[in-house]
C-alpha positions as CSV (number, residue, x, y, z in Angstrom):
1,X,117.0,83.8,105.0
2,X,118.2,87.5,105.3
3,X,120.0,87.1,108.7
4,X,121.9,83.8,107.3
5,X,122.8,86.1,104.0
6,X,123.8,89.0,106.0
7,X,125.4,87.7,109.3
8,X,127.4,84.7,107.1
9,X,126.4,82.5,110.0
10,X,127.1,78.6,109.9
11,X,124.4,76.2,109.3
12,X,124.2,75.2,112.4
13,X,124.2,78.6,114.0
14,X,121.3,79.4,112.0
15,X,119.2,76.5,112.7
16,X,119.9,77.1,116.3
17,X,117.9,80.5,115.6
18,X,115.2,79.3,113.8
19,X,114.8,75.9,117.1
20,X,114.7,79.2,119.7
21,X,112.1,80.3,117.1
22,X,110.1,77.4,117.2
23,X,110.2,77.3,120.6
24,X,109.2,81.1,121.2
25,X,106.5,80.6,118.3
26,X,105.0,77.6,120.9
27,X,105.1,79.5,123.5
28,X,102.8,81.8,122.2
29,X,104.8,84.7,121.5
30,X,104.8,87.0,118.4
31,X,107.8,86.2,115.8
32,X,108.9,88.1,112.7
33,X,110.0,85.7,109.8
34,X,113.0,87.5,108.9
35,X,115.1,90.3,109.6
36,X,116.9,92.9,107.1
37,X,119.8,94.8,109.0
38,X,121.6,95.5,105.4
39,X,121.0,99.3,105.5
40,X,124.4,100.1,108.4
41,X,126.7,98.5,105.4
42,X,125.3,101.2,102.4
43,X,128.3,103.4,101.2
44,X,127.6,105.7,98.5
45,X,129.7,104.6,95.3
46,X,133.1,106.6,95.4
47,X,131.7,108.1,91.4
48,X,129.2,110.0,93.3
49,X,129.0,112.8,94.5
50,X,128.0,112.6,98.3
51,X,124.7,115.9,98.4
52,X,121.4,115.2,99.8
53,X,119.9,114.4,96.4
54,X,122.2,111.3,95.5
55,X,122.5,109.8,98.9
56,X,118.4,109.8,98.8
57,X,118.5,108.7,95.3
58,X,121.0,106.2,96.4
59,X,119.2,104.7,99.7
60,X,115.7,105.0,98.1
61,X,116.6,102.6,95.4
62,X,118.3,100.1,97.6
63,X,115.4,100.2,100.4
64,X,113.6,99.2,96.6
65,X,115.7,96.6,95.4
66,X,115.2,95.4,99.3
67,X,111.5,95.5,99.2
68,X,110.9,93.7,96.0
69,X,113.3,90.9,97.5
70,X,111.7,89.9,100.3
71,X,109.9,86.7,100.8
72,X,106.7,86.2,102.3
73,X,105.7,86.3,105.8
74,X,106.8,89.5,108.1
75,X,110.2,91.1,107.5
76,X,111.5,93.7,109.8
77,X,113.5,96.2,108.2
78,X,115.6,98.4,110.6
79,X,115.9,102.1,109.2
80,X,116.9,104.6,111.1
81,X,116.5,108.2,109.5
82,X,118.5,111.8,110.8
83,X,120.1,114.8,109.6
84,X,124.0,114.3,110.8
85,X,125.0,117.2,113.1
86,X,127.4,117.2,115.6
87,X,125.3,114.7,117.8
88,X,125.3,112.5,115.3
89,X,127.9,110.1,116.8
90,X,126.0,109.7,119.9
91,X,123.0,107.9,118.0
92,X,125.2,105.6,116.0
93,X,127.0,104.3,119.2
């Protein structure tokens, strides 16, 4: 449901994923029901000021709002968490 939401895929891309699912799930291999990658695409609002304090506040209440949304089954939600310095850019490519 997330990955279809987020990704924009076609119906028929999607239910190409969730046949490769099926056939992973029968298998026997382990499979997470849905995926959040929404976190990369967060940009403060332009009103606020960018300090530590709002951009927590900010991403706090999002991860939230994300939580509460899901459906049930197992969700992976990909976070990944630094202080920027000037290595910064090597994580993010």
């Amino acid at each position: 449901t997330l990955i279809k939401a987020q990704m924009k895929m076609p119906d028929a891309q999607i239910e190409q994923i969730r046949l490769l699912g099926k056939q992973l799930w029968n298998a026997g291999l382990p499979l997470i029901d849905d995926l959040h990658n929404e976190s990369y695409g967060w940009e403060l609002p332009k009103n606020i000021q960018a300090s530590t304090k709002n951009i927590q506040q900010f991403k706090t209440g999002n991860y939230i709002k994300a939580l509460k949304s899901l459906k049930p089954g197992i969700t992976m939600i990909i976070m990944h968490c630094t202080a920027p310095s000037e290595i910064f850019y090597k994580i993010r490519n």
